[in-house]
N, C-alpha and C positions, 0 to 999 in steps of 0.2 A: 637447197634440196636438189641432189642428181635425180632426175626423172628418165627411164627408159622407154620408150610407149612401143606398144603391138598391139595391134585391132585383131581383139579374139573375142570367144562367144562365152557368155558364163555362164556359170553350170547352179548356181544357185540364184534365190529373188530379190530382190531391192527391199530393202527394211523398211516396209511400213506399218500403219497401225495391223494393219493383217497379217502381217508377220506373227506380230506378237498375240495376238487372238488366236492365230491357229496353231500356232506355238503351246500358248497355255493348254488350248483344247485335247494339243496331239498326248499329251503329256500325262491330261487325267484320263484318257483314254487307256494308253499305259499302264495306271493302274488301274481300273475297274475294268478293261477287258480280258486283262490275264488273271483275274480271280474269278472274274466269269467263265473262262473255258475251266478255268483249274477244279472249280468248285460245282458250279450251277451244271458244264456239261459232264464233268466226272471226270476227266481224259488226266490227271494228276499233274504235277509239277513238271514231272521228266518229259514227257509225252506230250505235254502244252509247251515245252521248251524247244523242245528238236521241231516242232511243227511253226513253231513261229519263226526258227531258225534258218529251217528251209526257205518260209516265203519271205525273209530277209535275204537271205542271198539271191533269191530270184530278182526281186526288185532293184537288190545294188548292179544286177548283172544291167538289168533294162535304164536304170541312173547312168552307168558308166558308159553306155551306150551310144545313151542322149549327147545328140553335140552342142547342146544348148539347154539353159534351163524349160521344165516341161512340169507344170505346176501339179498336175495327175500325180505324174511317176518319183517328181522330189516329195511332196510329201506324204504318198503310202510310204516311202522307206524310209523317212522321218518316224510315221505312227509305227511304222515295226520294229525301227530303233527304238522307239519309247517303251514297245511291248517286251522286246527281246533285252532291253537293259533292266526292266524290271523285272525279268523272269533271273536273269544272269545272277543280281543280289539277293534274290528270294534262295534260288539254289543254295550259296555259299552260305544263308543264313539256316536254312531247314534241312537241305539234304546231307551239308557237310559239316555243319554246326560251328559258324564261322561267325563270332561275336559281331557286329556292327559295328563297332567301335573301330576294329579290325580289317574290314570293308570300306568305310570308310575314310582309313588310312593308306589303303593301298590305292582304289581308287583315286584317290589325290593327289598320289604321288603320280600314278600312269598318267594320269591327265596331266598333271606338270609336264613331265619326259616329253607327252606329245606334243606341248605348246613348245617344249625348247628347242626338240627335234626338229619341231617345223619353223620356227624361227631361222635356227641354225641354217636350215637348207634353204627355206625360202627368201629371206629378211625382214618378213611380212606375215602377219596374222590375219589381214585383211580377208572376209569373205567375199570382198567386191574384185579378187583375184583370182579367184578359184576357178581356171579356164585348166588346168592341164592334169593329166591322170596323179602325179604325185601327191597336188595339192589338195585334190580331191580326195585323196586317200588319206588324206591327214586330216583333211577337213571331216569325212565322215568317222575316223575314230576319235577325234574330240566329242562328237557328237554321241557317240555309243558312252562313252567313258562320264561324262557330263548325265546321260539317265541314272547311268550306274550309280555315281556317286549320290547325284539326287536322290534316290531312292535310296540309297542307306542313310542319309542325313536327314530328310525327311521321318524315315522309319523311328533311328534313334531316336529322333526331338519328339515326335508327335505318339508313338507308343511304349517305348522302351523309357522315357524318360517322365511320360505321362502326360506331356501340354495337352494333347489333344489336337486335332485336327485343325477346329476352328483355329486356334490363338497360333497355332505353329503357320497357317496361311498368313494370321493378320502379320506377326512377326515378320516372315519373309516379305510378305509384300511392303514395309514400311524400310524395311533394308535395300531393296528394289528401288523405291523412292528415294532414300538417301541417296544412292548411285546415279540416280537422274539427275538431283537435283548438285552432283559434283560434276558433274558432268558439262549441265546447262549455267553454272554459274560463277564456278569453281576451277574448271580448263582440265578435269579427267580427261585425260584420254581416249577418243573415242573406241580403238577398238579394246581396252582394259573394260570400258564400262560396257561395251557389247558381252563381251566375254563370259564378266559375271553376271549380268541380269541370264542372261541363257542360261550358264548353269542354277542359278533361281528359281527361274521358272516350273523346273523339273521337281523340285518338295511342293511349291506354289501351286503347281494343276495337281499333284499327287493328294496333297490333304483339302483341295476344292473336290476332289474322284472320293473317297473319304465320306467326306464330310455330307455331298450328296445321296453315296449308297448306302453307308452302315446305317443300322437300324438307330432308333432314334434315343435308346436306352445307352448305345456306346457311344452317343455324343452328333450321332449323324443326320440325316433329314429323314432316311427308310425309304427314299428309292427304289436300291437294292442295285444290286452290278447290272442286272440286266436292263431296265428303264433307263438309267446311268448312261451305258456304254450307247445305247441306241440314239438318245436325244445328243448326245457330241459327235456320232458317226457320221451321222447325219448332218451338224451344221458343219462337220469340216468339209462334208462330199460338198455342201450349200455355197460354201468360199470357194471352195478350189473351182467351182462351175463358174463363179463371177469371176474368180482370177484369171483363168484361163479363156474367158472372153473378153475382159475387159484388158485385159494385159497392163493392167496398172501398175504390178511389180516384176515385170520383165523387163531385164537389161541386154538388152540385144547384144551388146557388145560394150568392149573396155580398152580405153587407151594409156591406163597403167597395167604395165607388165611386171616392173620391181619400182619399188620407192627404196631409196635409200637415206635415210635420215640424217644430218648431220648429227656432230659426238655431242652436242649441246642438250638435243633434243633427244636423244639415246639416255642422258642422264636424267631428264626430267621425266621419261617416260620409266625407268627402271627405281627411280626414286619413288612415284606414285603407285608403281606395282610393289615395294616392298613394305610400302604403308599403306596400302588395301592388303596384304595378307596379312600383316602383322596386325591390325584391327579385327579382322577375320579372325583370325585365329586366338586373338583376345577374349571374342565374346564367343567363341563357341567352346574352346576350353573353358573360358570362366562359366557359362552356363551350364556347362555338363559338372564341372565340380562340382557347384554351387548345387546343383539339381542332384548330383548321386549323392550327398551329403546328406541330404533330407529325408531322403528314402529312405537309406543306408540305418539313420538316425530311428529313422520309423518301425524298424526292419528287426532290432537288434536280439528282439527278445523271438522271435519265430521263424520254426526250421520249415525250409522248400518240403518235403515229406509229409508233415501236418498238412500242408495248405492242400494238398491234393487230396481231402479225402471226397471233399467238394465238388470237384470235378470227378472223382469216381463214383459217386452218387448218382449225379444225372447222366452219367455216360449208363451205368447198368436202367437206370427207368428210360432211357432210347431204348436199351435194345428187349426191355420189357415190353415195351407201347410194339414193338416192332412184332413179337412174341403173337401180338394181341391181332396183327395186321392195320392194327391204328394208326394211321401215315399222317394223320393229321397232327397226334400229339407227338410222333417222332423228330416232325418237323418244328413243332413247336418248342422241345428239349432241348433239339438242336442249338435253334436260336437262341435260349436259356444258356446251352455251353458257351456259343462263342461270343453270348456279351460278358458273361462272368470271366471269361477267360480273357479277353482282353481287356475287361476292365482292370486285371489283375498284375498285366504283365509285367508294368512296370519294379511291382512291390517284387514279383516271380522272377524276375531276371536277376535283379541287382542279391535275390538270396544266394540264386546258386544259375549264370548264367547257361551253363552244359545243359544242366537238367531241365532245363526251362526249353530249350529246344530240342530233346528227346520228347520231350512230351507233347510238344508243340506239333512235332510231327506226326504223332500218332492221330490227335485229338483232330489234325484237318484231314486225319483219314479215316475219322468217323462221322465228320459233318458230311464229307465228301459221300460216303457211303448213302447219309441218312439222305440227302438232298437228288440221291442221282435217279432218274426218272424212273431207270430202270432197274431202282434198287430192289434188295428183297431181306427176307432177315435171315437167309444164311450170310449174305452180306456182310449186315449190319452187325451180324452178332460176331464177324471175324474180326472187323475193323475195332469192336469195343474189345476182344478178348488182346488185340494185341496190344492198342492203349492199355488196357490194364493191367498184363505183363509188365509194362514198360513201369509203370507207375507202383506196382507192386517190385521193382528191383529197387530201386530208390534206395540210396544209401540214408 
């Protein structure tokens, strides 16, 4: 092995068990903080998007800054990568009606491009390298591109395809565990097996975020985003406060600057990365067949058009109750819509994917309506009139 050495300062933490704790925490945060502002405070998808986007570039500004890892400022720009890659798949999947399958695809591929990119230039994947602005910048868009995809992979398994939150976590976390356990016994590669448990992580803390808030009829605990987001805000400010005194995962500095591997060890490393994707890629195409197959199967005899008339039902008794000034049963219809509606989607996507997300959008901008503090029922009664429209065009 040619070793080059330069005593420099790096710019990210030493991997320990806190890593990956604050890792999964930032992740479910991710998801139940961006349905909290999106929903609970009313400010919509667009408008929680450019807002989190803003204080992502702020934070990356105060990251590139730093001439040294600084446990504060790397992981807020972690949690807002987590927030703003969750907003980023939400968009393409609500505002532009961008299948997940679709997202998922592309995703994968950018995230490829970035690992080869960074290869290419660096010779090294290693985060225990990450001292100079290039590497950084390559380091922080794996990281944006890694929620991304997590969240449509996630998405697809656990709603569009129907697991459920629960079994889609235990899933992931037992794939998680195979990768250790090739790892620790096996001679994966360490930074292959870094690589993929991180992108993991990201469906992992999304259907534990889930699984916590939705109410307890869609399969969840009924937390709700708001108690959710606050009990992880809170133990991640809890860590970063120990981490940052205790300096347990600070690396002051680093005496590898490039690793260059010999061709032996280049072949054993590109041989185990084309048999971790091709397994990958095994069981997630075999389980997406295997899974749209059954639905598909289940599906055959009922048009997407019928099924809405369900949901046009309780959308007009919201904006009745609202009529009434009854905010109690508003909210309570509400909640009625969007467990019936996701308990649906799966069956609802695989009818007629387009229509499922025209309608998808209107329908969160009548929960968003009915739920917003300072709603009213001139409001309420826009947000249902235009769902209904929407729902009343239906081919």
């Amino acid at each position: 092995m040619d070793t080059k050495t330069k005593k420099m300062m790096n710019k990210v933490p030493q991997i320990t068990v806190f890593f990956w704790v604050i890792k999964i925490l930032c992740t479910t945060v991710g998801e139940t903080f961006a349905d909290f502002i999106n929903f609970n405070i009313g400010l919509g998808l667009t408008v929680t998007t450019l807002i989190m986007g803003i204080a992502l570039i702020i934070a990356l500004i105060f990251q590139f800054k730093s001439n040294r890892y600084r446990p504060l400022i790397y992981w807020i720009t972690v949690v807002l990568l987590s927030v703003f890659g969750t907003l980023v798949t939400d968009n393409l999947t609500d505002n532009l009606s961008v299948p997940l399958e679709v997202s998922t695809i592309v995703f994968l591929i950018l995230l490829g491009l970035t690992f080869l990119l960074w290869y290419i230039s660096e010779k090294t994947l290693s985060i225990h390298s990450v001292f100079t602005l290039k590497r950084e910048i390559f380091y922080w868009l794996t990281i944006l591109f890694t929620f991304a995809l997590g969240t449509a992979v996630g998405d697809l398994y656990s709603e569009q395809l129907g697991f459920g939150y629960l079994y889609t976590g235990i899933g992931v976390t037992l794939i998680i565990a195979a990768i250790y356990i090739a790892y620790k016994y096996f001679k994966l590669n360490s930074i292959l097996a870094f690589w993929m448990a991180y992108i993991l992580t990201r469906p992992l803390g999304a259907s534990l975020g889930d699984l916590l808030s939705q109410p307890k009829t869609n399969g969840g605990l009924g937390f709700g985003t708001t108690i959710t987001s606050i009990i992880f805000l809170v133990a991640i400010l809890g860590i970063i406060i120990y981490l940052a005194t205790s300096k347990i995962d600070r690396v002051e500095s680093t005496n590898i600057a490039t690793i260059t591997i010999n061709s032996q060890q280049q072949k054993r490393v590109l041989f185990q990365t084309i048999i971790v994707l091709a397994v990958s890629l095994a069981l997630g195409v075999g389980g997406y067949t295997v899974r749209m197959h059954s639905i598909n199967q289940a599906n055959h005899k009922v048009s997407f058009k019928s099924e809405m008339k369900q949901f046009a039902t309780i959308e007009l008794a919201i904006n009745d109750a609202a009529k009434k000034q009854d905010f109690k049963l508003v909210n309570k219809k509400a909640d009625q819509l969007e467990r019936d509606w996701d308990k649906q989607e799966p069956k609802l996507r695989s009818l007629d994917s387009k229509q499922w997300t025209q309608v998808d959008v209107t329908i969160d901008g009548v929960l968003s309506a009915a739920r917003d503090s300072q709603s009213s029922t001139a409001k309420i009664a826009n947000a249902v009139k235009q769902s209904q429209d929407v729902i009343h065009s239906l081919n």
